[in-house]
C-alpha positions as a Python dict, from the first residue, in 0.01 Angstrom:
ca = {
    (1, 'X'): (0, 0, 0),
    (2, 'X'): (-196, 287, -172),
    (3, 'X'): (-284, 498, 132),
    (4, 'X'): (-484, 756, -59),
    (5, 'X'): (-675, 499, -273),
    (6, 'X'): (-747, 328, 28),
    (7, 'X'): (-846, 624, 261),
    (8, 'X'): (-1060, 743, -69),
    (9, 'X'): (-1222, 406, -101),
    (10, 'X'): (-1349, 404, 245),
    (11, 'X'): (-1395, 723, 315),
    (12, 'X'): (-1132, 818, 573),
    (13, 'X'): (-1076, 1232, 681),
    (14, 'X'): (-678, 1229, 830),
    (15, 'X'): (-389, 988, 876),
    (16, 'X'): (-126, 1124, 1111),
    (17, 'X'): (208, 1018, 1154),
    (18, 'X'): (428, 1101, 1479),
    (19, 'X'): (823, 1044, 1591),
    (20, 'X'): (996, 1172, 1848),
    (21, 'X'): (1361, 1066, 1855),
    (22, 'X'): (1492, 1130, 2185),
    (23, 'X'): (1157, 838, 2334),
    (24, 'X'): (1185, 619, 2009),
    (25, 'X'): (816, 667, 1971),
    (26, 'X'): (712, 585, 1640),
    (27, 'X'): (287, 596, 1621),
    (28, 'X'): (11, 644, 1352),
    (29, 'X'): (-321, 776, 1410),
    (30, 'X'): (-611, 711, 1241),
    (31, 'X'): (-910, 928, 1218),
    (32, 'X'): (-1227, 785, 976),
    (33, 'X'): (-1533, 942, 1046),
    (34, 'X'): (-1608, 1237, 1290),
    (35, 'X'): (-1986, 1311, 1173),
    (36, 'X'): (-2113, 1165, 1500),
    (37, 'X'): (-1850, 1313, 1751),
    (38, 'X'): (-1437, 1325, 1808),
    (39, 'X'): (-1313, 963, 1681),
    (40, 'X'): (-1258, 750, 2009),
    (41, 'X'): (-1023, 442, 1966),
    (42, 'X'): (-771, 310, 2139),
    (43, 'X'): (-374, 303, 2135),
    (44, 'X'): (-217, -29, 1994),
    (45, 'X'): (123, -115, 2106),
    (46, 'X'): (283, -380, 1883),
    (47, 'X'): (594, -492, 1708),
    (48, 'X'): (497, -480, 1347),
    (49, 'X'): (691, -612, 1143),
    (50, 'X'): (702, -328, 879),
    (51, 'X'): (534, 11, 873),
    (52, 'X'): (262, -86, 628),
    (53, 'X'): (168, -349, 830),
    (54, 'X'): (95, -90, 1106),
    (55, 'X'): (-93, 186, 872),
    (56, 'X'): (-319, -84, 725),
    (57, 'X'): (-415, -195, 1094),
    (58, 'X'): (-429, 183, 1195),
    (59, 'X'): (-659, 240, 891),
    (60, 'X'): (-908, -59, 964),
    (61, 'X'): (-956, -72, 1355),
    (62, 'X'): (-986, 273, 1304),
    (63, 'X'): (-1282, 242, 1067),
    (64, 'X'): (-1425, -42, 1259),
    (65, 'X'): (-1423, 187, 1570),
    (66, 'X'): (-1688, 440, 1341),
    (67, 'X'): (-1913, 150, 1300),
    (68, 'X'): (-1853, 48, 1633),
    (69, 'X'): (-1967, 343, 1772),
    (70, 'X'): (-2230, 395, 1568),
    (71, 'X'): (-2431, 21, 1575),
    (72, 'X'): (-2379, 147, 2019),
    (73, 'X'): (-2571, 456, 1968),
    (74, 'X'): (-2296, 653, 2075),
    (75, 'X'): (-2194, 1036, 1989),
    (76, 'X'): (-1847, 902, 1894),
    (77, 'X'): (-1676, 859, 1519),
    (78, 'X'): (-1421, 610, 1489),
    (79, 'X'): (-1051, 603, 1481),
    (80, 'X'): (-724, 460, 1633),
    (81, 'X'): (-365, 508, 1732),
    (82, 'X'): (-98, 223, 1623),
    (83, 'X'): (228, 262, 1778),
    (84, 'X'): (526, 68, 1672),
    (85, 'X'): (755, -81, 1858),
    (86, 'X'): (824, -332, 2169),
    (87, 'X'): (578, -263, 2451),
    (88, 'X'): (773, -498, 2756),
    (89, 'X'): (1083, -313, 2720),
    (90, 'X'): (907, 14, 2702),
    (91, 'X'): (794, -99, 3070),
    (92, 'X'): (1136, -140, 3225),
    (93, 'X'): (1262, 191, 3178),
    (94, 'X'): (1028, 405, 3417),
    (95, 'X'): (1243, 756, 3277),
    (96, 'X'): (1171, 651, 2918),
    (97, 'X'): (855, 491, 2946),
    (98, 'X'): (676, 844, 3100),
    (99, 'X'): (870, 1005, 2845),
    (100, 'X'): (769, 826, 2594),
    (101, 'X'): (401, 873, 2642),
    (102, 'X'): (394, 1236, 2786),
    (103, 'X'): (529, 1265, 2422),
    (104, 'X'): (244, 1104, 2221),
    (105, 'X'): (37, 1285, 2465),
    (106, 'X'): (153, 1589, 2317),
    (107, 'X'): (100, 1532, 1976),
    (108, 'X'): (-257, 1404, 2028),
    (109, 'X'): (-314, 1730, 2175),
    (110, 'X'): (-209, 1873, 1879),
    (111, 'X'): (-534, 1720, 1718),
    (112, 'X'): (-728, 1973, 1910),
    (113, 'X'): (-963, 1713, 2042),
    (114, 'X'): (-1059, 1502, 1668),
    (115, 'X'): (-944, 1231, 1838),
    (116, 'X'): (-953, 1089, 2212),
    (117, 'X'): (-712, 753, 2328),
    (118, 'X'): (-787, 523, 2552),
    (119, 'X'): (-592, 143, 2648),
    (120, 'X'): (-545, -110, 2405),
    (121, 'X'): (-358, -354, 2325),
    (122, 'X'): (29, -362, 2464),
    (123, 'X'): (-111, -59, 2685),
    (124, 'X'): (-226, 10, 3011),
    (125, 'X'): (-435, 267, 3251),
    (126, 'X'): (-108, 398, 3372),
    (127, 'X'): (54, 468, 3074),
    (128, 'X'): (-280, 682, 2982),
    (129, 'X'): (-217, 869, 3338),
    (130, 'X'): (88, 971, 3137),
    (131, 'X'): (-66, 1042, 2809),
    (132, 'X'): (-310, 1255, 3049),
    (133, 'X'): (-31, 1440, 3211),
    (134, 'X'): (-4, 1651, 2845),
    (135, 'X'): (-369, 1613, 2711),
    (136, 'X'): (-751, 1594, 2833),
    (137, 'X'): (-816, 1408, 2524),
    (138, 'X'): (-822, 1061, 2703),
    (139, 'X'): (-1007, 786, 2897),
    (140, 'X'): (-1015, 484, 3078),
    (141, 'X'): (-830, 646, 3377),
    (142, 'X'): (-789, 553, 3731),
    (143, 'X'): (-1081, 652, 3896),
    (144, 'X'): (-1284, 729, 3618),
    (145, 'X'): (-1406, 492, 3363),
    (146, 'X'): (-1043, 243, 3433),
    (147, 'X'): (-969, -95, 3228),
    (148, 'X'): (-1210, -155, 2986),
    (149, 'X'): (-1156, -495, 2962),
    (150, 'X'): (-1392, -635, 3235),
    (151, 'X'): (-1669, -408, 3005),
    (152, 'X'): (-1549, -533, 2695),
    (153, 'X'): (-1558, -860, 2830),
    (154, 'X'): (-1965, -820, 2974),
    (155, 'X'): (-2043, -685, 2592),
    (156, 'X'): (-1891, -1039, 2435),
    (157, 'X'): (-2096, -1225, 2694),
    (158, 'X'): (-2398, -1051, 2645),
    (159, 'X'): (-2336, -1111, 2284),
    (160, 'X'): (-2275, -1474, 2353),
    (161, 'X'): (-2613, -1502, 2513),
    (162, 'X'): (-2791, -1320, 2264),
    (163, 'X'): (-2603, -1569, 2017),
    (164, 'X'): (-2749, -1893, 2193),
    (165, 'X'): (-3130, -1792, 2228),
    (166, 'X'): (-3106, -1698, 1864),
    (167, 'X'): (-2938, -2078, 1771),
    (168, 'X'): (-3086, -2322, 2067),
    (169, 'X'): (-3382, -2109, 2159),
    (170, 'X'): (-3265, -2065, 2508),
    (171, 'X'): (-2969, -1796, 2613),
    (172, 'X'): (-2832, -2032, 2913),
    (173, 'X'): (-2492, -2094, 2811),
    (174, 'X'): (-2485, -2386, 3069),
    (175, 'X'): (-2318, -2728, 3025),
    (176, 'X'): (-2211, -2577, 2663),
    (177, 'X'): (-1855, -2546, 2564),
    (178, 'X'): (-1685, -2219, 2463),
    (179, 'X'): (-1334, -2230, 2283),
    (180, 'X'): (-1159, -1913, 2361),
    (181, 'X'): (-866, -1762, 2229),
    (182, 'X'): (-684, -1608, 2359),
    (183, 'X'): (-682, -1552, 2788),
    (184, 'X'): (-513, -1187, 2837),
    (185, 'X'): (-705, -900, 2963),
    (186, 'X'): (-1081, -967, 2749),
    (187, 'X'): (-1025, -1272, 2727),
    (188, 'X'): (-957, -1367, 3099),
    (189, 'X'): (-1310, -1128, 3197),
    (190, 'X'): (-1514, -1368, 2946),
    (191, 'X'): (-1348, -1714, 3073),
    (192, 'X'): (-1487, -1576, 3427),
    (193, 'X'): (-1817, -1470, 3324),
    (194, 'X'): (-1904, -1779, 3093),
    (195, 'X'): (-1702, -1989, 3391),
    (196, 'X'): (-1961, -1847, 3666),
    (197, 'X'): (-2269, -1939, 3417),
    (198, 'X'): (-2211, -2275, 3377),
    (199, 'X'): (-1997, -2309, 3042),
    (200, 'X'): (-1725, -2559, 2979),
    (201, 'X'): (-1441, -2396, 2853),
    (202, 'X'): (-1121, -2463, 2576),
    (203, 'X'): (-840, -2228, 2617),
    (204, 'X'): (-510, -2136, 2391),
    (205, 'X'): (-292, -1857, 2436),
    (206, 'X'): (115, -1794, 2358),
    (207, 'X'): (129, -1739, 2727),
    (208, 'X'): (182, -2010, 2994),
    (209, 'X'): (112, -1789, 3301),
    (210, 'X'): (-182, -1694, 3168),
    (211, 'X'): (-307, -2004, 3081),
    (212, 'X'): (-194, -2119, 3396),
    (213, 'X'): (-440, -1909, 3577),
    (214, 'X'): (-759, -1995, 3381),
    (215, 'X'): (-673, -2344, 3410),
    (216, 'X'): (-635, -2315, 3841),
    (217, 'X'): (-948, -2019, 3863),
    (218, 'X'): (-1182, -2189, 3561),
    (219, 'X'): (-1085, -2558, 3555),
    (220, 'X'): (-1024, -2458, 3141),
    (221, 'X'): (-877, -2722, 2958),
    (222, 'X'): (-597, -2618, 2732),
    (223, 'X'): (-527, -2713, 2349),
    (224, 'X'): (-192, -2593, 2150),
    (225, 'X'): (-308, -2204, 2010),
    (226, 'X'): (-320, -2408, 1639),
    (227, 'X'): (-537, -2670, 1753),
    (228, 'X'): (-803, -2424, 1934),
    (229, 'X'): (-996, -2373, 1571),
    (230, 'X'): (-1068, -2741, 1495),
    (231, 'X'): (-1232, -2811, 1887),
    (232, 'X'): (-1535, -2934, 1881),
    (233, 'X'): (-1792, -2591, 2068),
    (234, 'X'): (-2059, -2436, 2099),
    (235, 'X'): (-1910, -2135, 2054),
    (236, 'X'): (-1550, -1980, 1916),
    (237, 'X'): (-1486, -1681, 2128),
    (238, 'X'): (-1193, -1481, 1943),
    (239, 'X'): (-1042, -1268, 2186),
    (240, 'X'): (-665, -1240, 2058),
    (241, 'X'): (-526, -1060, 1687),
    (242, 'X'): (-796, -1026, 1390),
    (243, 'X'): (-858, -1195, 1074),
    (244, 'X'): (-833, -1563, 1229),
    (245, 'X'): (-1144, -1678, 1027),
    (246, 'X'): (-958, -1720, 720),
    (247, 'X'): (-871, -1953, 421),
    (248, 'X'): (-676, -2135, 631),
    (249, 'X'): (-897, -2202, 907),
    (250, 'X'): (-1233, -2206, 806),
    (251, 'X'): (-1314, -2544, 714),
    (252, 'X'): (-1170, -2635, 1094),
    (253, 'X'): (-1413, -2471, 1247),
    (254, 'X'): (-1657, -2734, 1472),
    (255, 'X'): (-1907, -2460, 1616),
    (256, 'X'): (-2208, -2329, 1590),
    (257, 'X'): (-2144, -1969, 1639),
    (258, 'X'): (-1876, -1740, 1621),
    (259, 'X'): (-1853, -1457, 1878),
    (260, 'X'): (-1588, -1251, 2056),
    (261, 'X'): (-1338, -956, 2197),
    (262, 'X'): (-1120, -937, 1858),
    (263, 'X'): (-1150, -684, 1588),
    (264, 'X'): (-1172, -735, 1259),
    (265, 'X'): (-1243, -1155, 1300),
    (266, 'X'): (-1279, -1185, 932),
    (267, 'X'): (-976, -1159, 714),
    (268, 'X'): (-1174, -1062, 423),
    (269, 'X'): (-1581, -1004, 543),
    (270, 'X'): (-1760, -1026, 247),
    (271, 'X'): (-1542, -1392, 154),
    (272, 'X'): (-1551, -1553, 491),
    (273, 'X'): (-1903, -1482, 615),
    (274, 'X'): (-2047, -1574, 333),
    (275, 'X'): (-1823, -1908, 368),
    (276, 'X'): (-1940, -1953, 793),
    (277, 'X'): (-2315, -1895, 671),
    (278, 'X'): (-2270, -2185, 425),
    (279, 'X'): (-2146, -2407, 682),
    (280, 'X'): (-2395, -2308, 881),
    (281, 'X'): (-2184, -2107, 1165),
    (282, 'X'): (-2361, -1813, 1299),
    (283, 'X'): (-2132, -1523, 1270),
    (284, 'X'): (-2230, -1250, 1581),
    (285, 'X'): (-2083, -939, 1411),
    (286, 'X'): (-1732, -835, 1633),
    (287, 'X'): (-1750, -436, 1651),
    (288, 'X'): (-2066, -477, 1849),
    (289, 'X'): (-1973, -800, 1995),
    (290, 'X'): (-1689, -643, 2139),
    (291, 'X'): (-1844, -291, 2206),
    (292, 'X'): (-1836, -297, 2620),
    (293, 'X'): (-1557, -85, 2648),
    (294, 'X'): (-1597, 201, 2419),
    (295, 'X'): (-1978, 232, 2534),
    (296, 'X'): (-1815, 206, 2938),
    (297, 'X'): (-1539, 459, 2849),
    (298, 'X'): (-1773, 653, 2662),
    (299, 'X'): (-1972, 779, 2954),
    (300, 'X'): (-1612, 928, 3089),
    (301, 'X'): (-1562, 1146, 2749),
    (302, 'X'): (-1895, 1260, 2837),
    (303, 'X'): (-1740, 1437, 3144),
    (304, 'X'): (-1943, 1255, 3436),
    (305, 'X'): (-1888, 854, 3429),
    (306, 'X'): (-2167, 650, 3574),
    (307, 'X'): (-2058, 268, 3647),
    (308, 'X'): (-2401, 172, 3674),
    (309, 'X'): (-2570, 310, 3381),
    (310, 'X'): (-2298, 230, 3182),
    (311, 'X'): (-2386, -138, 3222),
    (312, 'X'): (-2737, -88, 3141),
    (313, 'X'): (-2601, 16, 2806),
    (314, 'X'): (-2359, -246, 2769),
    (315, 'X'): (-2602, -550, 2874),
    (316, 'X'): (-2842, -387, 2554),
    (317, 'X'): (-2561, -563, 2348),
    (318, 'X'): (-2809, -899, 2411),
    (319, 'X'): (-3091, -755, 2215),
    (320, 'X'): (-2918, -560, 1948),
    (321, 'X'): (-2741, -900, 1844),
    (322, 'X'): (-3010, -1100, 1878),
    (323, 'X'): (-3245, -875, 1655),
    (324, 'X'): (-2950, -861, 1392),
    (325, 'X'): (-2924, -1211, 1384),
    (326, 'X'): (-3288, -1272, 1349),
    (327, 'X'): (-3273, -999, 1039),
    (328, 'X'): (-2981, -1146, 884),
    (329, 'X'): (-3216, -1510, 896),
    (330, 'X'): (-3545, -1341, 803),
    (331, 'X'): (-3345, -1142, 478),
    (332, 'X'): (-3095, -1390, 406),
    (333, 'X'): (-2879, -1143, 413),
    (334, 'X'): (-2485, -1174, 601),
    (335, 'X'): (-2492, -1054, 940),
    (336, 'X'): (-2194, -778, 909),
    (337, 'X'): (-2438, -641, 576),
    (338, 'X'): (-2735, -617, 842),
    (339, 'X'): (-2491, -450, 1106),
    (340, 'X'): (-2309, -221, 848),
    (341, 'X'): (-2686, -83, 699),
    (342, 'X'): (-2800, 37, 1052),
    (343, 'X'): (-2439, 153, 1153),
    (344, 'X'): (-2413, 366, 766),
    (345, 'X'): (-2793, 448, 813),
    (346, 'X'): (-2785, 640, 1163),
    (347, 'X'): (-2416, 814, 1043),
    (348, 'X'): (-2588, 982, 740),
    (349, 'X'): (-2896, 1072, 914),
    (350, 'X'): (-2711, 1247, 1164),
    (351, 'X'): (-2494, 1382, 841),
    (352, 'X'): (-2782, 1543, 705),
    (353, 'X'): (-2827, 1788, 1044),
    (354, 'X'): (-2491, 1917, 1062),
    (355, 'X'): (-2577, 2176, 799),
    (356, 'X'): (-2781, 2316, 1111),
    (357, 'X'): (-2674, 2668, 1196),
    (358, 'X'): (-2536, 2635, 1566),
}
């Protein structure tokens, strides 16, 4: 991979790299774009295969976190921390395990505040107690702001319902069936929500417990996780790994609209949502889609979290999907395009005050 070239291309300000032998931590942080505020993305815990793998995912979740941040209206650039490794067996070693991430606490101290961490995936809240034990530059503690799946999880709903009165005219997502995959933390939040409005739902996931517990809470019924694309839905809720709307899957799909918790849905954006707007698939753009939890954690980096009207900011998701859909109809244009102008549009405005004497 050509790092440079690609941090050029898309405008990215620092790449970090961190080890610390005597933990085995191995991580990569991301920063893209700090005009709006610090970068805020979470830390990824995952078993990549080989370090490129990790810096390319690193380098775009971090970047999708800027636009993220900025389609929300929040004072927040975008970036992300990718750390390598084996998460579960991190977990059964209590000595190594608050070792491990008092150390990557550390070194995002050392970023003087450019950057604040939160959960992610392979992570918890109490491994960011840890990471808060060396450095204030975190959220989605205990007490504060917490998991942010349950918000992330409101946000895809919201954008599911914003999704339907754009398609069917009406936003009850009653008696209509929602394929989702993947059931951990997101995705288990959404089955509940769209479960307590009515839906019908289609599960997958690598894991039998969890599936076992949608199926005995939601009354889900469960196809093999390579079978979930071709169901015939309403809607495809993604709420696993990225880039599952792909050359191999996309003449599968049976939907009508595409909406959920992953990042980074489309392997390659400009290919495959032109390809779902052929078919005729509505494609509900994922970094706002899936924007509950940086807007809920978001009111903790402010220094005084409100519960309350950090839902009033997440249900807004409804609207701001709707009117980009309706756009994207009116214009003809792709719905990521439509998200990606006002995201780019609001980040150089605000670039154009920071010249401002303070």
């Amino acid at each position: 991979m050509d790092v440079f070239g690609y941090m050029e291309d898309y405008e990215f300000e620092q790449l970090a790299f961190f080890q610390d032998k005597g933990t085995g931590l191995k991580a990569i942080v991301a920063i893209h774009n700090t005009v709006l505020g610090p970068a805020l993305g979470g830390s990824r815990f995952w078993n990549y295969t080989h370090e490129d793998l990790a810096i390319e995912d690193a380098l775009r979740l971090a970047r999708g976190m800027t636009y993220k941040s900025a389609l929300a209206g929040l004072p927040l650039g975008g970036g992300k921390a990718v750390i390598l490794g084996d998460a579960a067996q991190l977990r059964k070693d209590p000595v190594r395990r608050e070792a491990f991430w008092r150390a990557f606490g550390r070194f995002i101290d050392g970023l003087s505040g450019r950057y604040i961490t939160a959960e992610d995936v392979g992570t918890s809240t109490q491994d960011m107690v840890f990471v808060n034990m060396e450095t204030d530059h975190v959220v989605g503690l205990p007490g504060r702001s917490g998991d942010p799946s349950p918000y992330t999880a409101r946000g895809v709903f919201k954008s599911i319902l914003g999704s339907l009165l754009h398609v069917y005219g009406s936003d009850s997502v009653a008696g209509k069936t929602v394929a989702v995959q993947g059931v951990g933390n997101v995705g288990y939040y959404l089955c509940k929500y769209l479960h307590d409005a009515g839906a019908k739902l289609i599960v997958s996931d690598i894991s039998q417990e969890r599936i076992d517990k949608v199926v005995a809470e939601f009354d889900a019924t469960v196809v093999a996780p390579d079978d979930i694309y071709g169901v015939e839905c309403d809607v495809y809720a993604p709420c696993a790994l990225g880039a599952v709307v792909n050359d191999d899957t996309i003449d599968q799909f049976k939907c009508k609209i595409i909406c959920g918790g992953a990042n980074n849905v489309l392997k390659d954006a400009a290919i495959h949502a032109k390809a779902l707007q052929e078919r005729g698939i509505v494609y509900a753009v994922d970094y706002l889609a899936n924007a509950g939890g940086v807007i809920n954690v978001s009111f903790e980096a402010k220094g005084a979290y409100n519960e309350e009207a950090a839902l009033r900011e997440i249900d807004r998701i409804y609207w701001r999907m709707n009117e980009i859909l309706n756009i994207a109809k009116e214009t003809g244009k792709l719905t990521y395009e439509v998200a990606d102008q006002m995201a780019e549009q609001r980040i150089e405005a605000i670039r154009s005050i920071k010249s401002i004497l303070k």
